[in-house]
C-alpha positions in Angstrom: -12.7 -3.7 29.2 -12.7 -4.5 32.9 -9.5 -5.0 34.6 -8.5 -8.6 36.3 -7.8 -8.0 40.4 -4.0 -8.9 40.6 -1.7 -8.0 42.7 1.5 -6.3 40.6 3.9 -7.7 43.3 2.5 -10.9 42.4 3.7 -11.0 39.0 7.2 -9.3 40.2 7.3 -12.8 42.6 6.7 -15.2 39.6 9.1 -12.5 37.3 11.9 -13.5 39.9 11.1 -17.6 39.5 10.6 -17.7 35.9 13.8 -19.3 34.4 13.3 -19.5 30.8 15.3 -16.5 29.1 12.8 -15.9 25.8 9.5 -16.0 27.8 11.0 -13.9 31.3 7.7 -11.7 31.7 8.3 -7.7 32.1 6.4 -7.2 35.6 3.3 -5.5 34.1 -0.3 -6.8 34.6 -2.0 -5.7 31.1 -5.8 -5.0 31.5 -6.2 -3.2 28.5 -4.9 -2.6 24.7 -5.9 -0.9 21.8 -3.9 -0.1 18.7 0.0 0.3 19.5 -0.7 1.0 23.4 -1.5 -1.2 25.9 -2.7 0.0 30.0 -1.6 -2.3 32.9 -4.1 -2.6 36.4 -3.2 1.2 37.6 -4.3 2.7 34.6 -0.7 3.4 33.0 -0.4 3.5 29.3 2.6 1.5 27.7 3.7 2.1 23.9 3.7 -1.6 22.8 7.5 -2.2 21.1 7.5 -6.0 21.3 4.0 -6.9 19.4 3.8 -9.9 20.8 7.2 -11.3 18.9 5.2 -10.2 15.9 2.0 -12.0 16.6 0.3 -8.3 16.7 1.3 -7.2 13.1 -2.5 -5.5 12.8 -2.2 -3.8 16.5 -4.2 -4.9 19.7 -7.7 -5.1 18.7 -7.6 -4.6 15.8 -11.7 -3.3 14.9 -11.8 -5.7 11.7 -10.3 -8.6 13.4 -12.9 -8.2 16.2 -16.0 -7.8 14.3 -14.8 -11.6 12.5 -14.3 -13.2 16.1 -17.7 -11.3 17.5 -19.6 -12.3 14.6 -18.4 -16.0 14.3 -19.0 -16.5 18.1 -22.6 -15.2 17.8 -22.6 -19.1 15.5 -20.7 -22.2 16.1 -17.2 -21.5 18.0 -15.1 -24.7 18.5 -15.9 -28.1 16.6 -13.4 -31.1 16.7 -11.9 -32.3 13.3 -14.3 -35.2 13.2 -16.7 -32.2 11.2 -16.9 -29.8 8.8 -18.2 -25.8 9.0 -18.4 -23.7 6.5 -15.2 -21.2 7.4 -12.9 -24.1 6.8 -12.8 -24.1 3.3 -12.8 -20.5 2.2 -10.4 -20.1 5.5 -7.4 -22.4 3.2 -8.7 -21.5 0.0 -8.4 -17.6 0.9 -5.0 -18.7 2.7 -3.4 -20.4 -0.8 -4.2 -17.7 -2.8 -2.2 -15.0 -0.8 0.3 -16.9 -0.6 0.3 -18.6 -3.8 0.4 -22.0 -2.6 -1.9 -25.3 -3.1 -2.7 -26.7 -0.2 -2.9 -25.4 3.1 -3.0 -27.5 6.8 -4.3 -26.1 9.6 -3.2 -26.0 13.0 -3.0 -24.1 16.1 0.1 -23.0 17.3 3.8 -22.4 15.6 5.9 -24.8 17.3 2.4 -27.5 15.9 3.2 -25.9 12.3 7.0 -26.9 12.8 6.1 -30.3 13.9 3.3 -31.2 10.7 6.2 -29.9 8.2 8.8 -31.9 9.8 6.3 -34.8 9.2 5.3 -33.7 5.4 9.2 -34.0 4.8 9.8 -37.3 6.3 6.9 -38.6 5.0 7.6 -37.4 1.3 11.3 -38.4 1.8 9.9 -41.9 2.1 6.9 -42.1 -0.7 8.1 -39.5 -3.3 12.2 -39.2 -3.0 12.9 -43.0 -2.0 14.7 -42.6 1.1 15.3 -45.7 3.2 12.2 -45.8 5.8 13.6 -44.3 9.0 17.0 -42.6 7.7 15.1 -39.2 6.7 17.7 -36.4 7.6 16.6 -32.7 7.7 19.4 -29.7 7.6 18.9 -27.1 10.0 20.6 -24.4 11.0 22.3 -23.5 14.6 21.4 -20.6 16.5 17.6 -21.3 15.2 14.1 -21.1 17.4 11.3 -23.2 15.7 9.1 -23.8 19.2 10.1 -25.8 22.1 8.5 -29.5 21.6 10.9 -32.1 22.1 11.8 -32.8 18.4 11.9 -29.1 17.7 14.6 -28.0 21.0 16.6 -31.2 19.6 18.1 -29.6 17.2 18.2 -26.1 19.2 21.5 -24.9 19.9 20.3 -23.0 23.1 21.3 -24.9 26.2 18.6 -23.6 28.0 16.2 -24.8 25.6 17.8 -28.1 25.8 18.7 -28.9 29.5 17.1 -31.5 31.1 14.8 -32.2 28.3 16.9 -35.4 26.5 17.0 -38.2 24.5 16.2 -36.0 21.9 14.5 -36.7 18.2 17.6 -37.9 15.9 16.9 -36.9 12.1 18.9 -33.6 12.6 21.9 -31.8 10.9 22.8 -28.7 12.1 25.0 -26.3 10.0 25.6 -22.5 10.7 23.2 -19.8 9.4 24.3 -18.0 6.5 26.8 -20.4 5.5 26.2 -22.0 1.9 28.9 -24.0 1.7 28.4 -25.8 4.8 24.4 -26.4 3.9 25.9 -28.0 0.7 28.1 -30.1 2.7 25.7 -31.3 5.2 23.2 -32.6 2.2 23.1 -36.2 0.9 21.1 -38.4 -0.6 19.3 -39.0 2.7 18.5 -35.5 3.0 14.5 -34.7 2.6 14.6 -31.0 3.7 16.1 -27.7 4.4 14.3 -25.8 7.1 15.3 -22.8 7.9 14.4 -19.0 8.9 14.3 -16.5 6.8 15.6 -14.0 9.5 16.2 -15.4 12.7 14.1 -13.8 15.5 15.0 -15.5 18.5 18.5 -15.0 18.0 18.5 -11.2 17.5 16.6 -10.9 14.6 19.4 -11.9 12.4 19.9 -11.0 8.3 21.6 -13.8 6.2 24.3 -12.5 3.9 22.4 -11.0 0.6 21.8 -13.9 -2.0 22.1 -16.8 1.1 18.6 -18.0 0.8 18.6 -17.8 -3.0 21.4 -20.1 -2.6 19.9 -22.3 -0.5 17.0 -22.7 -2.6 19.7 -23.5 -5.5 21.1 -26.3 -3.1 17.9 -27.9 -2.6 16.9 -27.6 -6.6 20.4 -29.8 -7.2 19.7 -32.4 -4.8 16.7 -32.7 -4.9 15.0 -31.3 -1.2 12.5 -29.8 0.2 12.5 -25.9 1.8 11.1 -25.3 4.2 10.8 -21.3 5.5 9.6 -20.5 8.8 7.6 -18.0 8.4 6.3 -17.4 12.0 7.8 -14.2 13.1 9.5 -12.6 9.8 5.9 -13.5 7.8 2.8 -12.1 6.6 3.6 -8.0 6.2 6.3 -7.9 9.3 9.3 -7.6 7.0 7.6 -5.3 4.3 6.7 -8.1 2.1 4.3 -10.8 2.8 7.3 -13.4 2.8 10.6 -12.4 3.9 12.0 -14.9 1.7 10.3 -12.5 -0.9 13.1 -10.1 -0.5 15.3 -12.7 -2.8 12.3 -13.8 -5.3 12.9 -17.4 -3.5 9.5 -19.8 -3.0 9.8 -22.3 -0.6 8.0 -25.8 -1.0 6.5 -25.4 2.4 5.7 -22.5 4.7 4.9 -22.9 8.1 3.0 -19.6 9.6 1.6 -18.4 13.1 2.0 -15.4 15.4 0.1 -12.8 13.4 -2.2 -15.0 11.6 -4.3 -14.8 14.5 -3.8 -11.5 14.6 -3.2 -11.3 18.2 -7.1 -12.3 18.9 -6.4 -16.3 19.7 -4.1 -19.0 18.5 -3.6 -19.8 14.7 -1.1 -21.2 12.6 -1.4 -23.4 9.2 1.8 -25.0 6.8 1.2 -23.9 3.3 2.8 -25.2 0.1 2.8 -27.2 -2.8 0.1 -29.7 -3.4 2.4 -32.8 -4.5 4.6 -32.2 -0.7 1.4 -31.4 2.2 -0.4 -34.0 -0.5 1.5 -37.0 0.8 -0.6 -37.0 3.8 -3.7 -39.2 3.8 -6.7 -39.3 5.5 -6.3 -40.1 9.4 -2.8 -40.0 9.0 -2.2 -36.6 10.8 -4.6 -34.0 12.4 -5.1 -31.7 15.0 -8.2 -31.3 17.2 -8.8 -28.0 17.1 -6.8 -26.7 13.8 -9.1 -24.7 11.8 -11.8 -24.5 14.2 -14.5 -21.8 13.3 -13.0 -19.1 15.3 -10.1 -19.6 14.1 -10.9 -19.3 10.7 -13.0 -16.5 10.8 -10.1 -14.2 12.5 -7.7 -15.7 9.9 -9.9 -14.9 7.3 -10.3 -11.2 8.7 -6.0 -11.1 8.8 -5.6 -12.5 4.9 -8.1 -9.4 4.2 -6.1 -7.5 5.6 -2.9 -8.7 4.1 -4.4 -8.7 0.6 -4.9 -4.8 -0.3 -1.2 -4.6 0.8 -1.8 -1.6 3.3 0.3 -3.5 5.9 3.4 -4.3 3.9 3.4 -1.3 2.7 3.4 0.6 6.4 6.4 -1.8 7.2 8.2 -0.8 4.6 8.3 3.3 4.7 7.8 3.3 8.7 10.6 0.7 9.2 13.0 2.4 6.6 12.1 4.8 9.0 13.2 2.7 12.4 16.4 1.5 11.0 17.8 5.2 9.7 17.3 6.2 13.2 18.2 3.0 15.1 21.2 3.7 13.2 21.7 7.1 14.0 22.3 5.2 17.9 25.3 3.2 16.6 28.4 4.4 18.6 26.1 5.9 21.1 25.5 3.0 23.5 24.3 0.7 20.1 26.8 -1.7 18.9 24.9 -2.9 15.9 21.3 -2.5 14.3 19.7 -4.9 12.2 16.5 -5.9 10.3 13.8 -5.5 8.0 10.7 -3.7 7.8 9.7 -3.1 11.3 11.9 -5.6 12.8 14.5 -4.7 14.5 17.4 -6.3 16.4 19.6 -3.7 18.4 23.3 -4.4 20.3 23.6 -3.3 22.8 27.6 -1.9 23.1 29.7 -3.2 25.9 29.4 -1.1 28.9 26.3 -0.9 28.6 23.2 -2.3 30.4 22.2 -5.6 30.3 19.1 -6.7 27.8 16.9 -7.0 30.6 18.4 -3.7 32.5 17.8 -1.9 29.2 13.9 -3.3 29.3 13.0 -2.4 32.4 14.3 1.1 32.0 12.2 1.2 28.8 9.4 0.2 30.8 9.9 2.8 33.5 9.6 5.4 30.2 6.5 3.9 29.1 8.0 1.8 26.4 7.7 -2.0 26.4 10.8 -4.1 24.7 12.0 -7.6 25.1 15.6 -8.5 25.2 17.1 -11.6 23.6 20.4 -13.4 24.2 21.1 -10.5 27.3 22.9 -8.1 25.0 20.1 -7.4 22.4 16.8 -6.0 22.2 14.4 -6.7 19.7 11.9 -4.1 18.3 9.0 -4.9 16.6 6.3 -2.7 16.9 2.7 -3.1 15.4 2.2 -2.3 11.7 -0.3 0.2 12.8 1.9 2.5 14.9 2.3 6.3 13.8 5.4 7.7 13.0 5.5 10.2 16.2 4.6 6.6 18.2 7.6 5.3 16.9 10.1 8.2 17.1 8.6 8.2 20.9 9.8 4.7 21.0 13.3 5.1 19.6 13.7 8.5 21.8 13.1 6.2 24.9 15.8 3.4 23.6 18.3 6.6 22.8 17.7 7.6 25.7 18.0 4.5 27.8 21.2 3.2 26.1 23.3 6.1 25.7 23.4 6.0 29.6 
């Protein structure tokens, strides 16, 4: 791969301007990646810790998931919705049955997922449920990061998110996360849906309380609503199961999935769920220019192979049983708190200790890359493809780093 001319102290100028907290770049200039390493501009080798925020499950360039792209733009690349190509088709059909669902809608990005379910619900509210046109009320839950359109940061609770970018969407309950009783509260007959996180990534990579979503789904069976699980980040192998929601035998009605579904080659995302919900949609009623173009199918398509002989989930599972017995090994020396699944990790920073974004640049100066979240926490998430001395290298450097 040939490296882009940039100037490093370029990106350290636009580091210092860059206000929003979730996307504040580390002051690298990648050029190259392979695997579980990426190289910036002067030839330095980083151990990649952040994957992307999960949308690197399979590791950077992956050699499967660049033959599918390399072979599908040898034939037709991009086509509008207006036609038809023949990846489309096994592209959903190959989608629903690893994730045993009926219907599948394709899109591009995750916050575009979030949006089409939010529709689906409304719209089913209103044909199959017998809401009142225009009352359709959806539960979510605070401390939550679905994207950053306007309807989906009206019902953040992240101020940044939110400044400046009112009137929001109304339609919106918000409720704490993990807490059933309040979810049963907040329902009524207006209610069409339940969206909610599995595990929430944004906000530290936070675990429910064990039988919380199982609840939930009990909640919604009563009254009569739809789930809906964002899948984005704790999907498709990240948690050690396809679903994190798999962890408590619950199905959702929908699922809305991105991130590693393009498998860190271009942007794909789809919603996924039962035929009788995404089927309340009729022709012309939604689309999406360029959701399951060719290219985008033929990378997904190379991703659900990959998913499907359960390699992945596997790795997540031993390797991050792995990363959390030593993250927690850290606890009382400069960790507060570790949590997780698979290899997903959220580590607390204890106070006293350096900032989030302290902590990633030392990282970075170790030849580790890690994001911080919410300025006291890092979040781990390494590609499913790392090696066990990769990953010890990684938690050595964040021992290291935090014990001070």
């Amino acid at each position: 791969m040939t490296a882009t001319t940039i100037d490093p102290s370029d990106i350290v100028a636009l580091d210092e301007r860059w206000t929003t907290h979730n996307y504040h770049p580390l002051p690298v200039v990648i050029a190259e990646a392979e695997g579980a390493w990426v190289t910036d501009v002067t030839g330095r080798r980083y151990l990649d810790f952040l994957s992307g925020y999960s949308a690197l499950n399979f590791g950077h360039r992956h050699p499967e998931l660049v033959a599918a792209a390399v072979a599908q733009l040898g034939r037709v690349t991009l086509t509008s919705r207006a036609f038809h190509h023949d990846q489309l088709g096994l592209f959903c059909r190959e989608l629903a049955q690893l994730t045993g669902t009926d219907l599948v809608l394709p899109m591009n990005s995750g916050a575009e997922a979030v949006e089409s379910a939010i529709k689906v619900a409304r719209k089913w509210a209103y044909r199959v449920k017998g809401v009142p046109e225009g009352t359709a009320e959806i539960v979510v839950a605070g401390s939550n990061f679905h994207g950053r359109t306007t309807t989906i940061v009206s019902f953040s609770t992240d101020d940044i998110a939110r400044a400046d970018f009112g009137p929001f969407t109304p339609g919106f309950v918000i409720v704490k996360y993990g807490d059933v009783q309040a979810l049963a509260d907040a329902v009524t007959d207006r209610t069409a849906a339940v969206l909610v996180e599995p595990i929430q990534g944004e906000a530290g990579v936070v675990v429910p309380p064990a039988g919380y979503l199982a609840a939930v789904r009990r909640v919604c069976d009563t009254h009569g609503v739809l789930l809906i699980a964002d899948e984005i980040q704790s999907g498709l192998a990240r948690t050690g199961e396809l679903f994190a929601l798999d962890h408590e035998g619950v199905r959702a009605d929908l699922y809305t999935l991105g991130k590693a579904l393009g498998g860190g080659i271009l942007p794909v995302s789809a919603v996924v769920g039962r035929g009788d919900v995404l089927g309340v949609l009729r022709p012309g009623e939604h689309g999406s220019t360029f959701g399951g173009n060719p290219l985008a199918c033929a990378v997904g398509r190379a991703v659900i192979r990959l998913l499907a002989s359960g390699e992945f989930q596997q790795r997540s599972r031993e390797l991050g049983a792995h990363l959390h017995s030593r993250l927690g090994e850290l606890v009382g020396h400069g960790v507060a708190e570790v949590r997780g699944r698979g290899l997903w990790a959220g580590v607390d920073i204890a106070p006293g200790g350096p900032s989030g974004r302290r902590a990633s640049e030392a990282l970075m100066g170790r030849g580790v890359l890690c994001k911080e979240t919410h300025d006291t926490t890092l979040r781990v998430a390494p590609p499913l493809v790392i090696s066990k001395t990769d990953l010890d290298r990684g938690i050595d450097a964040i021992a290291t780093v935090l014990a001070g």
